[in-house]
N, C-alpha and C positions, 0 to 999 in steps of 0.2 A: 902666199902658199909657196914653199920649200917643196919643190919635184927632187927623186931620185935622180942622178946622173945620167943612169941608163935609158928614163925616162925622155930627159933633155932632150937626146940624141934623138928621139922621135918626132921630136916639136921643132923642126932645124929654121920653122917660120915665124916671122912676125907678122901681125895682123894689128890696123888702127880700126876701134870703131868709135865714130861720135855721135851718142846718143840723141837720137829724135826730142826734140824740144818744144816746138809748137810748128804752127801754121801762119803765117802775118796777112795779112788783109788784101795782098796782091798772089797770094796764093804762094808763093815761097818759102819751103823747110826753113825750120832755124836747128843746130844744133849745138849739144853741149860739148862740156869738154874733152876733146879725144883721150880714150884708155887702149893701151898698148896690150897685146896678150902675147904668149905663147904660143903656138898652134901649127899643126897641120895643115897644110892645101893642097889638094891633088886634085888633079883634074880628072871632073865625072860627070857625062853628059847621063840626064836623067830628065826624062817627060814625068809632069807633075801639073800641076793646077795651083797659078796663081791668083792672088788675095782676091783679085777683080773677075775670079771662074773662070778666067781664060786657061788655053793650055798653053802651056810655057817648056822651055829647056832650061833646066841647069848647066851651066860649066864647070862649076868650082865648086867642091867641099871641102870646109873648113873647119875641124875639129880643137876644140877648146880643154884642155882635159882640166873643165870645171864645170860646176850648173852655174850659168850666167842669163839673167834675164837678160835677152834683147827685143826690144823690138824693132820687127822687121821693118819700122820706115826709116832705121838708123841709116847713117851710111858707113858700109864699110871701105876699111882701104888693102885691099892686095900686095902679097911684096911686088916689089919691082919687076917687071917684063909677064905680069900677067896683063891678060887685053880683056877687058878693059880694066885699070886696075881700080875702078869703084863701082861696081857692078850691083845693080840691085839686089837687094835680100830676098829672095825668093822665100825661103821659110826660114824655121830658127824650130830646134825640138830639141829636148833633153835627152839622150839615150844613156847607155850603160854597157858596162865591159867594152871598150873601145880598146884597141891596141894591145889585144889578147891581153890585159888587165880587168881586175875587177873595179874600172875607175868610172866615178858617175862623170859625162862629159856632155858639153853643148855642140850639135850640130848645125851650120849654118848652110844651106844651099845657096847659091848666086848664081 
C-alpha cells in the first residue's frame, strides 16, 4: 500500500506484530513471522473487558491505517521507550474515518 506523504507524517510509528501460531503441549504461544506496519500509538488509558470478562485498562492505541486481520493472541511489539513494549492485545476492531480521513483502519488497544 503506497500512503500519501501527508499521510506518512501521521503514522511517524512503527509497530512489529507476529502472528499467533499455535499452542505446544507445555502450554507456550508459537508465533509466525514478524510484519512491520506503519502506525499510530498514543497513549489512552480506557476501561474495557478483556477476552477472559475480566475488566482491564488499556495504555496504548495503535492505529493501522489498513483492515488487518489480527488476532488478539498475537504479540505485539511497541516502538522503543513504551513500557511495556509487548503488552498484551486487549482487542483488535476495524473502524473507519480515522485521522479526519475517509480511511478504513484497524484499531488495536493494549
Amino acid at each position: 500500500m503506497s500512503l500519501d506523504k501527508a499521510l506518512e507524517e501521521l503514522l511517524p510509528d512503527e509497530i512489529t506484530i507476529e502472528p499467533f501460531k499455535s499452542v505446544t503441549s507445555g502450554q507456550a504461544s508459537t508465533y509466525g513471522t514478524a510484519v512491520t506496519y506503519k502506525a499510530q500509538v498514543v497513549s489512552e488509558y480506557r476501561r474495557m473487558i478483556g477476552r477472559d470478562g475480566r475488566d482491564v485498562v488499556s495504555s496504548a492505541r495503535v492505529l493501522i491505517p489498513d483492515r488487518v486481520h489480527i488476532d488478539p493472541r498475537s504479540r505485539i511489539t511497541l516502538p522503543a521507550g513504551w513500557v511495556p513494549q509487548q503488552p498484551p492485545i486487549l482487542s483488535v476492531k476495524p473502524v473507519g474515518g480515522v485521522i479526519g480521513m475517509h480511511l478504513d483502519s484497524t484499531e488495536i488497544m493494549c
